[in-house]
PyMOL CGO cylinders between C-alpha atoms (Angstrom):
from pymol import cmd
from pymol.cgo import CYLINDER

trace = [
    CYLINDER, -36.81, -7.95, 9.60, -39.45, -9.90, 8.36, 0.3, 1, 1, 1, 1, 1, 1,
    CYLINDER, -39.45, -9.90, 8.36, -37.91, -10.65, 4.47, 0.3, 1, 1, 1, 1, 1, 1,
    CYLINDER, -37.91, -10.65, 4.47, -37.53, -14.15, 3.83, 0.3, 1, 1, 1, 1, 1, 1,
    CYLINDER, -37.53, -14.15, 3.83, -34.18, -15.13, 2.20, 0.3, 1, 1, 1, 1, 1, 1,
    CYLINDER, -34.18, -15.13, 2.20, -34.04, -17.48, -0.75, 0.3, 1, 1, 1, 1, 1, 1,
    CYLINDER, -34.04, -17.48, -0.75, -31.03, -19.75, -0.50, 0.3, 1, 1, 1, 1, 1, 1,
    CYLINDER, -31.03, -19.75, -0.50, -30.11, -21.81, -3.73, 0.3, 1, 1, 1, 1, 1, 1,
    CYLINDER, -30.11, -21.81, -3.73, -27.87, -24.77, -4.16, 0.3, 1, 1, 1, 1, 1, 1,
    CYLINDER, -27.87, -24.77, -4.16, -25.72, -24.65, -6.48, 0.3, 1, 1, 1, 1, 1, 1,
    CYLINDER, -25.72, -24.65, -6.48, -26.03, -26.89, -9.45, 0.3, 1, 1, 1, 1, 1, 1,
    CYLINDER, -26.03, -26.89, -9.45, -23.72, -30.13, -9.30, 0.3, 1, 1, 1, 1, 1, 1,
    CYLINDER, -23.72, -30.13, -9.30, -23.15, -29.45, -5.65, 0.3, 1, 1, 1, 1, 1, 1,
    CYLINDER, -23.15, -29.45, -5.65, -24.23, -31.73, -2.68, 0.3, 1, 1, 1, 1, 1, 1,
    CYLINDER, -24.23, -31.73, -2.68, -27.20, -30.60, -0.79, 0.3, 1, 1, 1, 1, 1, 1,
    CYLINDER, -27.20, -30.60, -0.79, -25.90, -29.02, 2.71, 0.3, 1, 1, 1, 1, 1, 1,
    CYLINDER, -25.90, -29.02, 2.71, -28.49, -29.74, 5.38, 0.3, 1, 1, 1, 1, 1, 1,
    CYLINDER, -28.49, -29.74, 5.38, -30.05, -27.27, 6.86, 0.3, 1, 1, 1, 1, 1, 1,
    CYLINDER, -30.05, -27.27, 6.86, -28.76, -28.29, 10.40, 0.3, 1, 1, 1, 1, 1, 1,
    CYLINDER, -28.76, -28.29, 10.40, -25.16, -28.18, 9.51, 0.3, 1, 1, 1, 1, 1, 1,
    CYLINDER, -25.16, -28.18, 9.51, -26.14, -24.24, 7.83, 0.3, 1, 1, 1, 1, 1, 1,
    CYLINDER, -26.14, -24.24, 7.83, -28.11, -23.07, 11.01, 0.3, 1, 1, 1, 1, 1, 1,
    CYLINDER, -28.11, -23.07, 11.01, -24.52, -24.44, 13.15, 0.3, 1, 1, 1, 1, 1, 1,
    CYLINDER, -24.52, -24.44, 13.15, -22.56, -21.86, 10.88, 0.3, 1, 1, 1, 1, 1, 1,
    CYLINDER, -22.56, -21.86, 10.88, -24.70, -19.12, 11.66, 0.3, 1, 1, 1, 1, 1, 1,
    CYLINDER, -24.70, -19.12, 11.66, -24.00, -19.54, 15.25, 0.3, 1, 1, 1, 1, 1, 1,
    CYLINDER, -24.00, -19.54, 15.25, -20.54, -20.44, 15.03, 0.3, 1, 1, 1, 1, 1, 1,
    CYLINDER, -20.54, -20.44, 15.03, -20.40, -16.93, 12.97, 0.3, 1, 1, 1, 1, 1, 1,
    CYLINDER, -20.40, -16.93, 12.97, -22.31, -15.25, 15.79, 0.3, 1, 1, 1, 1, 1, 1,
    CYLINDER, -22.31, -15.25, 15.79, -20.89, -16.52, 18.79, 0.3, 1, 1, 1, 1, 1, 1,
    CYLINDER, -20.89, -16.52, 18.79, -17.42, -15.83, 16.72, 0.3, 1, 1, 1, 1, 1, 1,
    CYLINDER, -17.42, -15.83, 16.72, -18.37, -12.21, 15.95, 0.3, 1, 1, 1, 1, 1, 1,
    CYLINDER, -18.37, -12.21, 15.95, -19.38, -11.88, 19.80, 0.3, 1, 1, 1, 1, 1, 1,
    CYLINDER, -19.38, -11.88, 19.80, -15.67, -12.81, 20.90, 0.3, 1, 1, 1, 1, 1, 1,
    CYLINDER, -15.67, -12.81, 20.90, -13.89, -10.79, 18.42, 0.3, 1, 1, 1, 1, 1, 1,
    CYLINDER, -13.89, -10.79, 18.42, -16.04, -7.59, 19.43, 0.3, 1, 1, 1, 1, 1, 1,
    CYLINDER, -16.04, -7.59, 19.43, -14.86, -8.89, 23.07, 0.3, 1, 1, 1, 1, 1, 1,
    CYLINDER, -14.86, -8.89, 23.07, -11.32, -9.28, 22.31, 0.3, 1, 1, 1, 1, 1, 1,
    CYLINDER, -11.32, -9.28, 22.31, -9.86, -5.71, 23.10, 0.3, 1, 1, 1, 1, 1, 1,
    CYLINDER, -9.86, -5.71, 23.10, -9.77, -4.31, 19.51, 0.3, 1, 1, 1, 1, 1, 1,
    CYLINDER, -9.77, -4.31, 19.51, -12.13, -1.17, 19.47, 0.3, 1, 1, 1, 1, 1, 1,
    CYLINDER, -12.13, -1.17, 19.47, -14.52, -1.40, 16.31, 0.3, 1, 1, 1, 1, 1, 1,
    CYLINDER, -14.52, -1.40, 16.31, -12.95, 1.29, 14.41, 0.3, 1, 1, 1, 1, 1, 1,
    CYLINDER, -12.95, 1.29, 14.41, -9.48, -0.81, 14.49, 0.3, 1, 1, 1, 1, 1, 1,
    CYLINDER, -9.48, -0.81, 14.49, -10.96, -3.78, 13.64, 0.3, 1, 1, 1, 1, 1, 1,
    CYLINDER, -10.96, -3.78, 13.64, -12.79, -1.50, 10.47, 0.3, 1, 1, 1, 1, 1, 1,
    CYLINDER, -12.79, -1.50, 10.47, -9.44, -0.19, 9.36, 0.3, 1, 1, 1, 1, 1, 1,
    CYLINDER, -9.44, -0.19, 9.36, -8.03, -3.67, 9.32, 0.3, 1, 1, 1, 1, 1, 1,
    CYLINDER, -8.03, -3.67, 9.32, -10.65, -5.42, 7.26, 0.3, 1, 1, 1, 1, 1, 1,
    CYLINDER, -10.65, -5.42, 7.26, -10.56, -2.53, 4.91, 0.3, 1, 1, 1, 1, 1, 1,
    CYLINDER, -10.56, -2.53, 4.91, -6.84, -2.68, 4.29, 0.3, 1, 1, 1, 1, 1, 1,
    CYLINDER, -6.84, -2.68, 4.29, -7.04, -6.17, 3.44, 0.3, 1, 1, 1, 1, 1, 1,
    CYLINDER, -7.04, -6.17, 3.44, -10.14, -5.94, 1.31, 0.3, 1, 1, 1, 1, 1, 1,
    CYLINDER, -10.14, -5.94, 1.31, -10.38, -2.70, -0.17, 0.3, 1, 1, 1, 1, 1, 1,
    CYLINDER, -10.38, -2.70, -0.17, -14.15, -3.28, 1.04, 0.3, 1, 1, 1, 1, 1, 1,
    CYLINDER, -14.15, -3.28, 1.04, -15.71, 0.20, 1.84, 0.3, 1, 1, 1, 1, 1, 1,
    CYLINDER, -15.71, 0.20, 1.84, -15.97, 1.35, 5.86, 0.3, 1, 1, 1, 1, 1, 1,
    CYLINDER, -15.97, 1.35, 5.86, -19.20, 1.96, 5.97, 0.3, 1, 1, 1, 1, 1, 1,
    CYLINDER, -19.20, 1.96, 5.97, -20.02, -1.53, 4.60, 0.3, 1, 1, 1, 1, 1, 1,
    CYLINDER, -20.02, -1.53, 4.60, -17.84, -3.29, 6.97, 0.3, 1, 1, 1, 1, 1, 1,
    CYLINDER, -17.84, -3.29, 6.97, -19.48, -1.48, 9.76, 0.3, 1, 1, 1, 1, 1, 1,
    CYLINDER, -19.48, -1.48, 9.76, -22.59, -2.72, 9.05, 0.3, 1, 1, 1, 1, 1, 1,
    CYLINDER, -22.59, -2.72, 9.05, -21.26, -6.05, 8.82, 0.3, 1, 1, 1, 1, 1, 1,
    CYLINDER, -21.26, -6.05, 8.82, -19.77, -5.78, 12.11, 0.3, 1, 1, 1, 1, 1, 1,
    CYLINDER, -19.77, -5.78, 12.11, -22.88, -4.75, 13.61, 0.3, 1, 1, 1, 1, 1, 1,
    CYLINDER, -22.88, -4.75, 13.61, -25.40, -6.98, 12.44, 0.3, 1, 1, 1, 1, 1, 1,
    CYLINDER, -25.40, -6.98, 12.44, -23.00, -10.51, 12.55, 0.3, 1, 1, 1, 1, 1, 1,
    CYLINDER, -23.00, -10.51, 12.55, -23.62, -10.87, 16.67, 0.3, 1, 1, 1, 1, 1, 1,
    CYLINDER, -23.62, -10.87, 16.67, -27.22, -10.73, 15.51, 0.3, 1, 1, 1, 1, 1, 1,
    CYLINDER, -27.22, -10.73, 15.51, -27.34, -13.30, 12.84, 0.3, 1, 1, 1, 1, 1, 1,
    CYLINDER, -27.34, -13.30, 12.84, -28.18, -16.29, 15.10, 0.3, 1, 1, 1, 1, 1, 1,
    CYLINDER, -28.18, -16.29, 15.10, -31.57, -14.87, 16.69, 0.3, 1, 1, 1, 1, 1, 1,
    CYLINDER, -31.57, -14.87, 16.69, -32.70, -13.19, 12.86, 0.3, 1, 1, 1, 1, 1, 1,
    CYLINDER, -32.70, -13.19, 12.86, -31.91, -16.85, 11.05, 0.3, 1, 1, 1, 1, 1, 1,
    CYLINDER, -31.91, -16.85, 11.05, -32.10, -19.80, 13.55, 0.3, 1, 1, 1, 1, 1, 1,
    CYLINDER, -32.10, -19.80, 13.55, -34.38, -20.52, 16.33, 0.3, 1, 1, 1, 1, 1, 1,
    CYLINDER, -34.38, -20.52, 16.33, -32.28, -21.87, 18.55, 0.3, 1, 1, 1, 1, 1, 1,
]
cmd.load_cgo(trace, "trace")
């Protein structure tokens, strides 16, 4: 994927350095990695987050799927 992303700061808010931004990316990563590792198939997991949200399957799938990836598409370490 080669689109850039345009982050904005919200007015009146603090600046949030980019260091402590690229650390939540692989927190979420590395966090997505150990729930997929956990024991809960995918599908469970699915029907879980779409009880409690009301969010669409097919949505959350792809959410599922592509948080693991975040930290290699978004930081370089």
């Amino acid at each position: 994927m080669t689109d850039k992303v345009a982050v904005k700061q919200a007015v009146g808010e603090p600046e949030v350095p980019v260091e402590v931004i690229a650390q939540a990316i692989v927190k979420v990563s590395e966090a997505a990695k150990k729930m997929r590792e956990a024991g809960l198939k995918e599908e469970a997991i699915v029907l879980l987050l779409h009880d409690y949200t009301g969010v669409g399957k097919p949505h959350i799938r792809l959410i599922l799927r592509a948080l693991p990836q975040l930290r290699t598409m978004y930081t370089t370490k």
